[in-house]
Biopython code that builds the backbone (N, CA, C, O; Angstrom):
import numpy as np
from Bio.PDB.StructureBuilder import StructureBuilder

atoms = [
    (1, "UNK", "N", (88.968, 87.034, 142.679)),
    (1, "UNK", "CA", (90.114, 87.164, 141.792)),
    (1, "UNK", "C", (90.435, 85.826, 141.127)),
    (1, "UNK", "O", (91.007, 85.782, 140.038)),
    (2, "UNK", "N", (90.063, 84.754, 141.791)),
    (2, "UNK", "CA", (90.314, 83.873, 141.198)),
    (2, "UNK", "C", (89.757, 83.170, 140.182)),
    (2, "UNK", "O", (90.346, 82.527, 139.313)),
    (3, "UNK", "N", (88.638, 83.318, 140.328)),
    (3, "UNK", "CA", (87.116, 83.362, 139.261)),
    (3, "UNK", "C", (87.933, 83.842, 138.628)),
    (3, "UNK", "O", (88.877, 83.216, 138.145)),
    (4, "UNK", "N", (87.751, 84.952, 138.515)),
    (4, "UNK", "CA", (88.166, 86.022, 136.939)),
    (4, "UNK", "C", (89.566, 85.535, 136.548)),
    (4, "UNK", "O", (89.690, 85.664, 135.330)),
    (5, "UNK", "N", (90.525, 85.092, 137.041)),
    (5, "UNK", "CA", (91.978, 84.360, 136.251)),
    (5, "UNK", "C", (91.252, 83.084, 135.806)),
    (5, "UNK", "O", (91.724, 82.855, 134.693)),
    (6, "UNK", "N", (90.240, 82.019, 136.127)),
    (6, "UNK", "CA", (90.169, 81.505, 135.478)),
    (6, "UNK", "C", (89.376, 80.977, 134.595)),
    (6, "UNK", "O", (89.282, 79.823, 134.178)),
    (7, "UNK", "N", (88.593, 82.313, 134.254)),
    (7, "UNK", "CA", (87.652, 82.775, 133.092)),
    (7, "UNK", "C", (88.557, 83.594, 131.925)),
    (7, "UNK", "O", (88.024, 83.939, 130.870)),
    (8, "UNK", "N", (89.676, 83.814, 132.153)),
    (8, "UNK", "CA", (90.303, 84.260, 131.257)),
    (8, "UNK", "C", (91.120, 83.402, 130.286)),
    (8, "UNK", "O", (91.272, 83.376, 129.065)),
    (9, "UNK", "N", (91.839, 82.328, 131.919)),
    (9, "UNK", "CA", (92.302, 81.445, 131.530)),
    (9, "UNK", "C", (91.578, 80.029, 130.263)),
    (9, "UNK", "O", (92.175, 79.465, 129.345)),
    (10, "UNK", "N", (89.999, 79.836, 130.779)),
    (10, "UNK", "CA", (89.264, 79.202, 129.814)),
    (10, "UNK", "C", (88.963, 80.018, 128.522)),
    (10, "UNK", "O", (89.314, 79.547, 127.440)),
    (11, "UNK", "N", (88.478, 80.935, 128.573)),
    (11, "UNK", "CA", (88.596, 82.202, 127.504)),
    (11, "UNK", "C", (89.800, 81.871, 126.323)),
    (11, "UNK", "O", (89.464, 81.675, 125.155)),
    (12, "UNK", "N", (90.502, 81.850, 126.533)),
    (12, "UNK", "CA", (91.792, 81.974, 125.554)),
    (12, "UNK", "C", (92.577, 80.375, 125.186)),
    (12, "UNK", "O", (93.443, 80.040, 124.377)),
    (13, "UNK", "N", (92.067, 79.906, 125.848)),
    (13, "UNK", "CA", (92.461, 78.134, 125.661)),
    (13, "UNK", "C", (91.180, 78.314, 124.932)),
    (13, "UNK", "O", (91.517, 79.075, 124.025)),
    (14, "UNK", "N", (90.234, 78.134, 124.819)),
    (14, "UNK", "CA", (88.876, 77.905, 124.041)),
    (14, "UNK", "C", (88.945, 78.386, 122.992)),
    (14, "UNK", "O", (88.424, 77.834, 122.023)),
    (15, "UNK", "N", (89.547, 79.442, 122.899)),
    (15, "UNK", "CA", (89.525, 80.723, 121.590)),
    (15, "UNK", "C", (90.589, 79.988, 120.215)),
    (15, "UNK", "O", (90.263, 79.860, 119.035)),
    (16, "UNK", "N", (92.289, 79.486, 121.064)),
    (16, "UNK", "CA", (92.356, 78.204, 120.108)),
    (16, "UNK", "C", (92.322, 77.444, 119.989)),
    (16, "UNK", "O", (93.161, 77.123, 119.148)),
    (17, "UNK", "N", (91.654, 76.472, 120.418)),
    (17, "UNK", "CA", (91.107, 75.355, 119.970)),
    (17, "UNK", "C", (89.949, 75.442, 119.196)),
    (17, "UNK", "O", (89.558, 74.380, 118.712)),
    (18, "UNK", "N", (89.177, 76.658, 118.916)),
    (18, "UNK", "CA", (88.212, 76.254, 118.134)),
    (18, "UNK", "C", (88.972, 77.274, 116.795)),
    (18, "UNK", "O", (88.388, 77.159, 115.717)),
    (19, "UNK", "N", (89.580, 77.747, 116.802)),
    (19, "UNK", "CA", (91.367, 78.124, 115.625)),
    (19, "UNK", "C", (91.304, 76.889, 114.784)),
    (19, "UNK", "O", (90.689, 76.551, 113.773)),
    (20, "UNK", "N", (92.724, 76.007, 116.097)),
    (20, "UNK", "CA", (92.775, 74.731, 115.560)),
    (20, "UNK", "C", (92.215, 74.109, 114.271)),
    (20, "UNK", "O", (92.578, 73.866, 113.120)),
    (21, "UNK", "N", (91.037, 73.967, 115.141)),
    (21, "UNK", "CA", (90.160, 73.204, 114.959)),
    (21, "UNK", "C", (89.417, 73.490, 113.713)),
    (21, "UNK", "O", (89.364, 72.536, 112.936)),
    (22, "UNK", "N", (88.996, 74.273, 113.445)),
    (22, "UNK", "CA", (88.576, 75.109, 111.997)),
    (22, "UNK", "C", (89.660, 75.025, 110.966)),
    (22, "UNK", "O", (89.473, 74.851, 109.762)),
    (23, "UNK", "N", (90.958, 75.187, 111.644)),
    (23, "UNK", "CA", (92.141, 74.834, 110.485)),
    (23, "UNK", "C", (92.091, 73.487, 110.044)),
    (23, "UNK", "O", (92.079, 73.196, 108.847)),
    (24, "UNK", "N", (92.062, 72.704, 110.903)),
    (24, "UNK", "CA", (92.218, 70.902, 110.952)),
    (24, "UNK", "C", (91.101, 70.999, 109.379)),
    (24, "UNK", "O", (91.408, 70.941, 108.188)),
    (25, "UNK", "N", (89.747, 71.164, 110.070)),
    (25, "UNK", "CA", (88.819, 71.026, 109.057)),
    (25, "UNK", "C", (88.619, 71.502, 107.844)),
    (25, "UNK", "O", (87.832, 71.002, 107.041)),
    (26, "UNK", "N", (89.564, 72.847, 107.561)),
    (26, "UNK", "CA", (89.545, 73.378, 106.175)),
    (26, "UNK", "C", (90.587, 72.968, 105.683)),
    (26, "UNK", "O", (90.797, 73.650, 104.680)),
    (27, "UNK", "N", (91.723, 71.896, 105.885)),
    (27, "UNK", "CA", (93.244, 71.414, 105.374)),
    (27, "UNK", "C", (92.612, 70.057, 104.878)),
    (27, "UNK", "O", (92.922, 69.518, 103.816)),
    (28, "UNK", "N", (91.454, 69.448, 106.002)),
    (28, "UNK", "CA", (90.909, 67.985, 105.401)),
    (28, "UNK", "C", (89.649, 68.532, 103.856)),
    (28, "UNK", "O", (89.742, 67.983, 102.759)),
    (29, "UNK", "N", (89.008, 69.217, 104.037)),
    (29, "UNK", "CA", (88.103, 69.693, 103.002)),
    (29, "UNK", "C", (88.936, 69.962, 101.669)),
    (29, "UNK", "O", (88.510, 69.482, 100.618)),
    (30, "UNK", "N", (89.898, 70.578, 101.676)),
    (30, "UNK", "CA", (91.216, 70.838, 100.533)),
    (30, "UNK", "C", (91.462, 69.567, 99.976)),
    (30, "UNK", "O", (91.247, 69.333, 98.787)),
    (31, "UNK", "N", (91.931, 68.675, 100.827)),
    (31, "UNK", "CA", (92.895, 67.366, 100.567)),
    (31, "UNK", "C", (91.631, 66.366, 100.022)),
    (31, "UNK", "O", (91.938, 65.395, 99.329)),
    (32, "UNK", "N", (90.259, 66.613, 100.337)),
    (32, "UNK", "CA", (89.023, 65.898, 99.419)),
    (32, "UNK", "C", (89.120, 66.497, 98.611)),
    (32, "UNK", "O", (89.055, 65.681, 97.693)),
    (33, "UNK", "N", (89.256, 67.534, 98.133)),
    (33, "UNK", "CA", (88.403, 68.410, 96.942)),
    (33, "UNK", "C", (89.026, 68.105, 95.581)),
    (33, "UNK", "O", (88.347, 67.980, 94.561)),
    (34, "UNK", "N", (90.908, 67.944, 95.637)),
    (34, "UNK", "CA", (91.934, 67.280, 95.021)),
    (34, "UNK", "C", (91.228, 66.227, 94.177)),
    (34, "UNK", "O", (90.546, 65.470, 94.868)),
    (35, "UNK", "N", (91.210, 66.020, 93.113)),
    (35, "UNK", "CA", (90.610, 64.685, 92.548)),
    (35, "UNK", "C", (91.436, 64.344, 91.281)),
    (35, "UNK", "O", (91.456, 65.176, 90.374)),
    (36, "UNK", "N", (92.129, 63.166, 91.152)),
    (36, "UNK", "CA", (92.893, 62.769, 90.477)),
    (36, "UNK", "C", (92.525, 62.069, 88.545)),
    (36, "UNK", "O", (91.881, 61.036, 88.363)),
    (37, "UNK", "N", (92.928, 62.661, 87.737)),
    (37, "UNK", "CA", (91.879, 61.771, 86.586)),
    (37, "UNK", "C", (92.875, 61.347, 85.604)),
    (37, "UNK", "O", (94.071, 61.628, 85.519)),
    (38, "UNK", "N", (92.066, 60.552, 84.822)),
    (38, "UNK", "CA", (92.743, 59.795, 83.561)),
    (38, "UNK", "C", (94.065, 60.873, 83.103)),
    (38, "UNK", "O", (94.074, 62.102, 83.039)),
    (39, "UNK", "N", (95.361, 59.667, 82.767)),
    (39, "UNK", "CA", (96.076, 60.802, 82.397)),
    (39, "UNK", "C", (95.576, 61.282, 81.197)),
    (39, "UNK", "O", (94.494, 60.849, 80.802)),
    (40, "UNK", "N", (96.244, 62.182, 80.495)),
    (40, "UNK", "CA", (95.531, 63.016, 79.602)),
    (40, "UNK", "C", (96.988, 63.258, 78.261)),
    (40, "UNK", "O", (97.822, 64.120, 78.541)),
    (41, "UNK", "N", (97.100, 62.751, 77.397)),
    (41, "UNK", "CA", (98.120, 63.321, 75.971)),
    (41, "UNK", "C", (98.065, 64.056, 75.570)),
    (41, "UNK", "O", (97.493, 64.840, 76.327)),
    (42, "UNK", "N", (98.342, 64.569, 74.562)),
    (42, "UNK", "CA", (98.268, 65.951, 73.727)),
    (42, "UNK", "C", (97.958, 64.896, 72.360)),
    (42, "UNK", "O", (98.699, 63.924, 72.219)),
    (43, "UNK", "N", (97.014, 65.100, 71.531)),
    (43, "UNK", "CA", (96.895, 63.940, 70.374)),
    (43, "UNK", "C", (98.255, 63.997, 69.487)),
    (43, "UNK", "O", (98.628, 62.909, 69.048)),
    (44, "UNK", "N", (98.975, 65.042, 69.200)),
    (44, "UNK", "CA", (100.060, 65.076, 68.556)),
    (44, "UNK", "C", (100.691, 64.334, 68.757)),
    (44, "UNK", "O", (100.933, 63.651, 67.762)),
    (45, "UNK", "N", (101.221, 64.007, 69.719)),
    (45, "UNK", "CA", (102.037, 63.310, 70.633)),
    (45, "UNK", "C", (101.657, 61.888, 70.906)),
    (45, "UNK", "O", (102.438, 60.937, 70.863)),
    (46, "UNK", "N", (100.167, 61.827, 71.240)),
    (46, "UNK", "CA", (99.792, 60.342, 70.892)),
    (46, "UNK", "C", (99.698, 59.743, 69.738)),
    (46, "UNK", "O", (100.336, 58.694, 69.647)),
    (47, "UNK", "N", (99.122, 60.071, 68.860)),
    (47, "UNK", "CA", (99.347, 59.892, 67.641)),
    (47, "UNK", "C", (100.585, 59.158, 66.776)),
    (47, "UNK", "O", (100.589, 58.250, 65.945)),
    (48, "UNK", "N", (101.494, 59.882, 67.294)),
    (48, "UNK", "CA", (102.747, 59.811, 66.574)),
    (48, "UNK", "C", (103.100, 58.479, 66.365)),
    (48, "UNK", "O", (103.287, 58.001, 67.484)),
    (49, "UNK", "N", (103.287, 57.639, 65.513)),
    (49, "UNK", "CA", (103.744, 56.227, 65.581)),
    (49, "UNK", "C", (105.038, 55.857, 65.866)),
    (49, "UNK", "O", (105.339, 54.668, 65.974)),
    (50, "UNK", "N", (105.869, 56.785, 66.006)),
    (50, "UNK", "CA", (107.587, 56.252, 65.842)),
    (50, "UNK", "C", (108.126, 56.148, 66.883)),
    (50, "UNK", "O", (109.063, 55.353, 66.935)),
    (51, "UNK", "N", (107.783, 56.834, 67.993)),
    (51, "UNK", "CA", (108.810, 56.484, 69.551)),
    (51, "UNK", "C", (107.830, 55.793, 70.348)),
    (51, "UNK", "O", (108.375, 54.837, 70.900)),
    (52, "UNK", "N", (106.828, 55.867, 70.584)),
    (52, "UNK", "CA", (106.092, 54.396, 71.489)),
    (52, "UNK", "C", (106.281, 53.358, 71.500)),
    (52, "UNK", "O", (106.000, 52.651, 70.533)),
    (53, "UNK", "N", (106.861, 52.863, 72.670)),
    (53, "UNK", "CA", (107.169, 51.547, 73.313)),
    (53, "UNK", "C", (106.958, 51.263, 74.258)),
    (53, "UNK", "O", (107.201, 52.153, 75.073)),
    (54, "UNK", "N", (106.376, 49.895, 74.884)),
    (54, "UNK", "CA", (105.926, 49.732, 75.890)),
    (54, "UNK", "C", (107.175, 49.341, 76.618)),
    (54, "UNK", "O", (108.152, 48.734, 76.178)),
    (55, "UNK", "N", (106.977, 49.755, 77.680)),
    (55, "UNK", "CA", (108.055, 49.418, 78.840)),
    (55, "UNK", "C", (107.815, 49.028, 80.148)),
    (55, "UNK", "O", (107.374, 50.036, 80.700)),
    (56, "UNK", "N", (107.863, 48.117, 80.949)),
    (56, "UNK", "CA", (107.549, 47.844, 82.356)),
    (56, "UNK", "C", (107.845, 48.606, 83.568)),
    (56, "UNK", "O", (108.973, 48.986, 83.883)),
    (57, "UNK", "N", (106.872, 48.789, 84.169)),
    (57, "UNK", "CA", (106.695, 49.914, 85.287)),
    (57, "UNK", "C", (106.166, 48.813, 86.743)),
    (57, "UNK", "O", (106.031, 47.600, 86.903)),
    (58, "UNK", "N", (105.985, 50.058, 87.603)),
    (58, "UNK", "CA", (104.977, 49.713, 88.373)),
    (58, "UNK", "C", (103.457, 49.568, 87.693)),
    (58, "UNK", "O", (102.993, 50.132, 86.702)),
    (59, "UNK", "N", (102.869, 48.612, 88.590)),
    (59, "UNK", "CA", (101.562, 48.472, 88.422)),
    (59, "UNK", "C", (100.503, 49.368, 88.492)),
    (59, "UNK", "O", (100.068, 49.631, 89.613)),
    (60, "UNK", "N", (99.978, 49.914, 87.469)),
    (60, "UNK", "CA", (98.647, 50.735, 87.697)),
    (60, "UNK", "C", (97.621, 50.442, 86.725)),
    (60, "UNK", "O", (97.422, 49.432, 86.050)),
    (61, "UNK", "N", (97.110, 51.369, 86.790)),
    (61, "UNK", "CA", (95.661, 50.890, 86.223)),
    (61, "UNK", "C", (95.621, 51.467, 85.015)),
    (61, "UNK", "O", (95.964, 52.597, 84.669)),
    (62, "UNK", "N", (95.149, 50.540, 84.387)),
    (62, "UNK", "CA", (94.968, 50.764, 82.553)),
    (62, "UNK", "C", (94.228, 51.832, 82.310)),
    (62, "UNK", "O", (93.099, 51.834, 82.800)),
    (63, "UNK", "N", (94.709, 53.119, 81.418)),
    (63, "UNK", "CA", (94.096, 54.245, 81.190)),
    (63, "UNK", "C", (92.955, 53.993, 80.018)),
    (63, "UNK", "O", (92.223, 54.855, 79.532)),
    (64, "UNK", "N", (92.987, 52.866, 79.757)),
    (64, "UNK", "CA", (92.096, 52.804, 78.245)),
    (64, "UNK", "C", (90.662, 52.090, 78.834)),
    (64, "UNK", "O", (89.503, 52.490, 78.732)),
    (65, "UNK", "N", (91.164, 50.982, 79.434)),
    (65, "UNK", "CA", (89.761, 49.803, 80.609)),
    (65, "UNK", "C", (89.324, 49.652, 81.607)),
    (65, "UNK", "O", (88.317, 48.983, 81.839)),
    (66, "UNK", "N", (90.288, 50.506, 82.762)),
    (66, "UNK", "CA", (89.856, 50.385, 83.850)),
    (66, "UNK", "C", (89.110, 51.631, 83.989)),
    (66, "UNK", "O", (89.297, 52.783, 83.598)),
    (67, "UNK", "N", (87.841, 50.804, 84.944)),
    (67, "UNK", "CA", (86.776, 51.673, 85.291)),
    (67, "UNK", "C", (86.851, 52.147, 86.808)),
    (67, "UNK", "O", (87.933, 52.342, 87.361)),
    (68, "UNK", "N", (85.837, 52.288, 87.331)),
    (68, "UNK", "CA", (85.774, 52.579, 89.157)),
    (68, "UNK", "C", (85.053, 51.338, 89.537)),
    (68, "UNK", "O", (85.131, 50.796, 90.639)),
    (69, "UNK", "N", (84.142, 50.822, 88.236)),
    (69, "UNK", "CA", (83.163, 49.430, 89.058)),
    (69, "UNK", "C", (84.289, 48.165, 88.721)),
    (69, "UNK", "O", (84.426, 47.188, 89.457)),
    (70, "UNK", "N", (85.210, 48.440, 87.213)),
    (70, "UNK", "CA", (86.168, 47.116, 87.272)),
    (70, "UNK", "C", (87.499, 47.863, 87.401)),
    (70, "UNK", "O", (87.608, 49.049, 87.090)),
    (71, "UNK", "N", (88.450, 47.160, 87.847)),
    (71, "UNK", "CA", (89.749, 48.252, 88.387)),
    (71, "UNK", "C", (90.708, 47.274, 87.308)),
    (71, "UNK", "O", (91.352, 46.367, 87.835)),
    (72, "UNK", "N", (90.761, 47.372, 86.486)),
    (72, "UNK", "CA", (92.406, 46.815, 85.521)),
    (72, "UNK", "C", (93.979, 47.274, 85.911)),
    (72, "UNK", "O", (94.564, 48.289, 85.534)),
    (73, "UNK", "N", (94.292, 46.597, 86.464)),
    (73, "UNK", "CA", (95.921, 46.833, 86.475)),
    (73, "UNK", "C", (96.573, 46.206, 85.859)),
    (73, "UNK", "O", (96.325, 45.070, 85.455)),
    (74, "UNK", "N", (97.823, 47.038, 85.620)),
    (74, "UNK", "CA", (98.738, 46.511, 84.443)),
    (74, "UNK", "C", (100.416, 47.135, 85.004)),
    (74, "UNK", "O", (100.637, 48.138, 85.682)),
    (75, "UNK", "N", (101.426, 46.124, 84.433)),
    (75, "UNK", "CA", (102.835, 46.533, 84.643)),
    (75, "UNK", "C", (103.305, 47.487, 83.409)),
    (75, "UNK", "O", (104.280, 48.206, 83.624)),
    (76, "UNK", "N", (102.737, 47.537, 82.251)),
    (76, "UNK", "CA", (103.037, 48.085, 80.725)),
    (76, "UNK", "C", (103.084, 49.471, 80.980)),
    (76, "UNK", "O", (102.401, 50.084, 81.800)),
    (77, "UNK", "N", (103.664, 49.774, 80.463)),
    (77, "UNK", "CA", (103.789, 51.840, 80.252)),
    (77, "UNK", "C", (104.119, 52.248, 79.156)),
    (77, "UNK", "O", (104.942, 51.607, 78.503)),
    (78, "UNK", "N", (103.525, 53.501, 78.633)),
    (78, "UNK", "CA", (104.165, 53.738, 76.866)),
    (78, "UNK", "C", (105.233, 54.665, 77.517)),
    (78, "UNK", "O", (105.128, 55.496, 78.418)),
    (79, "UNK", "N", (106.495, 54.177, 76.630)),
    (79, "UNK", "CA", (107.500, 54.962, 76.890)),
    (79, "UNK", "C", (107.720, 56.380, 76.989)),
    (79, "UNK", "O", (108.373, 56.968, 77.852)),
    (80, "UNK", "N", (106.879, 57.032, 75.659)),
    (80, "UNK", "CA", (106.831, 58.616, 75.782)),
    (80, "UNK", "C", (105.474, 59.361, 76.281)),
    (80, "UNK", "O", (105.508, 60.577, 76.468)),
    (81, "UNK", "N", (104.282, 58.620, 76.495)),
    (81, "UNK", "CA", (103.597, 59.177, 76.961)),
    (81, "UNK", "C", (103.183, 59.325, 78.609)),
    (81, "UNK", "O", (102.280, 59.911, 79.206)),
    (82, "UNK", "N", (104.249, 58.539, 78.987)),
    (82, "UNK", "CA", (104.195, 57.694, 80.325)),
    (82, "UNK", "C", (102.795, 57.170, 80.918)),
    (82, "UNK", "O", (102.584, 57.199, 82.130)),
    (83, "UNK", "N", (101.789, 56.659, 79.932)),
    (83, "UNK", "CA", (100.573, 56.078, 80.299)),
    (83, "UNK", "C", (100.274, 54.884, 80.299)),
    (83, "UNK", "O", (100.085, 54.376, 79.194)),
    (84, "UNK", "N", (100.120, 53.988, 81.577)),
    (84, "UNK", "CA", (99.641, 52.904, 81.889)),
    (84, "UNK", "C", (98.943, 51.725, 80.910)),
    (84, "UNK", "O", (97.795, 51.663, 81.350)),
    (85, "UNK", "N", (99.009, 51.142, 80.244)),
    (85, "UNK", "CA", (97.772, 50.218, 79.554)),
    (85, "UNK", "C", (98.251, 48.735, 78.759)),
    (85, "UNK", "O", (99.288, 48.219, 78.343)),
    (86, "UNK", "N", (97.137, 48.497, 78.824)),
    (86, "UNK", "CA", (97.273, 46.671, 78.914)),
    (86, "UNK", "C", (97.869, 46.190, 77.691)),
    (86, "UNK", "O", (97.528, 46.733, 76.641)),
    (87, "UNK", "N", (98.656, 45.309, 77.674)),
    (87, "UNK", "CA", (99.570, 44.835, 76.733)),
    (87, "UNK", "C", (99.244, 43.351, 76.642)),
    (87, "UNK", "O", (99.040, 43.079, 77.825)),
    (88, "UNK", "N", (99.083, 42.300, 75.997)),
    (88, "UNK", "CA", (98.653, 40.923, 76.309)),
    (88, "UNK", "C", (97.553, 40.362, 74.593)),
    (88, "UNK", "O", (96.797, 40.989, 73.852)),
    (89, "UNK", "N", (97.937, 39.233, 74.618)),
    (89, "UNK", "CA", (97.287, 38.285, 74.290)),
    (89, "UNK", "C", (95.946, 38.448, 73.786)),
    (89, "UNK", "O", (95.530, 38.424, 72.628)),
    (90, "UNK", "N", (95.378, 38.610, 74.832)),
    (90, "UNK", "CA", (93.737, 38.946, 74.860)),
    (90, "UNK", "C", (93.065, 40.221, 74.877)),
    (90, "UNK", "O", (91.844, 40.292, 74.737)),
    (91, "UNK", "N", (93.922, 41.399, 75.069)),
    (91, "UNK", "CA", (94.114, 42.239, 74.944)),
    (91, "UNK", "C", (94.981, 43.421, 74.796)),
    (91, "UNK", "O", (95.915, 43.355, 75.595)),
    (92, "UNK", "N", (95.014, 44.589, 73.986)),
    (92, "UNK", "CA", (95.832, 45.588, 73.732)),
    (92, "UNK", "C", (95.600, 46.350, 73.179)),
    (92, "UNK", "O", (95.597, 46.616, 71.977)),
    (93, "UNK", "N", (95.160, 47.222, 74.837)),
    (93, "UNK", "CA", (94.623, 48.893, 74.416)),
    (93, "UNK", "C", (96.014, 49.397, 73.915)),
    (93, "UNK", "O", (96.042, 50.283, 73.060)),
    (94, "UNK", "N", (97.397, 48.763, 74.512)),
    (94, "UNK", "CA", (98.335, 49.930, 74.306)),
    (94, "UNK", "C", (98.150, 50.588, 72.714)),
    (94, "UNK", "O", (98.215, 51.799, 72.502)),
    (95, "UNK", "N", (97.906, 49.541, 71.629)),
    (95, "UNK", "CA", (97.664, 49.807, 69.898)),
    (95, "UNK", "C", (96.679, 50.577, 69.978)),
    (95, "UNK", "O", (96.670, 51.744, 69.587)),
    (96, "UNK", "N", (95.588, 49.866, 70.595)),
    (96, "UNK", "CA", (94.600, 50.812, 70.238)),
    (96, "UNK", "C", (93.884, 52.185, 71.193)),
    (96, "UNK", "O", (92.734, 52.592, 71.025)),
    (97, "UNK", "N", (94.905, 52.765, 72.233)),
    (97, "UNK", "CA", (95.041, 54.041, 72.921)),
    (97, "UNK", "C", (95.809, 54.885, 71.923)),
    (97, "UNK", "O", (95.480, 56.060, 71.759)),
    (98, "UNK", "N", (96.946, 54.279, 71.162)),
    (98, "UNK", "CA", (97.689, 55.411, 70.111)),
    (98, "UNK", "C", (96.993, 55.238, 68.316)),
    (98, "UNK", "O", (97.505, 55.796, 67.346)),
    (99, "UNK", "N", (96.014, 54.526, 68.271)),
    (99, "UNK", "CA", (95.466, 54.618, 66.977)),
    (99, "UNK", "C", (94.406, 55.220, 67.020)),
    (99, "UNK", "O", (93.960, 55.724, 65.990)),
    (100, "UNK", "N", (93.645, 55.332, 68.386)),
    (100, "UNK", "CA", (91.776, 55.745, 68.104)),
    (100, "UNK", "C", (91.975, 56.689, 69.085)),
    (100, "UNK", "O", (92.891, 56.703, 69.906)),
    (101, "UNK", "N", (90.885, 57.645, 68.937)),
    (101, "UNK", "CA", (90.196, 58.641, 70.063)),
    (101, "UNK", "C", (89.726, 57.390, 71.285)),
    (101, "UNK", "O", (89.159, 57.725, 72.326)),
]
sb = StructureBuilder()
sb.init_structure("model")
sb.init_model(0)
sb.init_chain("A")
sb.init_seg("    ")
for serial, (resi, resn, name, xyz) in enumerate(atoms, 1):
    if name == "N":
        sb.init_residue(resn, " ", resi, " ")
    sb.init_atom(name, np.array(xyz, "f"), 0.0, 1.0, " ", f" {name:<3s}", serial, name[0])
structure = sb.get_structure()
């Protein structure tokens, strides 16, 4: 009798944990699959010359230069498109993200 309580008992502890466990692994497979990309405008809207202004944000990465092999960060943000990009001296995608494809 005791055998058999605790073949039942392993039985059903085993049964979820490998539940669990299959859940664990299909919630982590989901949370990879997620992939985040360039923000994206509507050209109308980028285009437009009259309400874009750059404004200071948090730091992210320039939607116009940064790559995955070079990472550009920047504090600049266009006011209405809310997109990231480099403002400076030596450079400025912000002009040329709202003038060109």
């Amino acid at each position: 009798m005791k055998n058999f309580c605790r073949e039942i008992s392993n039985d059903l502890v085993s049964k979820t944990l490998v539940e669990k466990r299959s859940i664990q692994n299909v919630s982590k497979v989901q949370a990879v699959a997620v992939k985040k990309h360039k923000p994206h405008v509507n050209s109308t809207i980028r285009f437009e010359q009259a309400a874009h202004q750059p404004k200071r944000g948090t730091r992210r990465r320039c939607a116009k230069c940064s790559t995955k092999q070079k990472e550009v960060r920047t504090e600049w943000v266009c006011s209405v498109c809310d997109v990231p990009l480099c403002l400076g001296k030596q450079k400025n995608c912000f002009a040329f993200y709202h003038k060109s494809l």
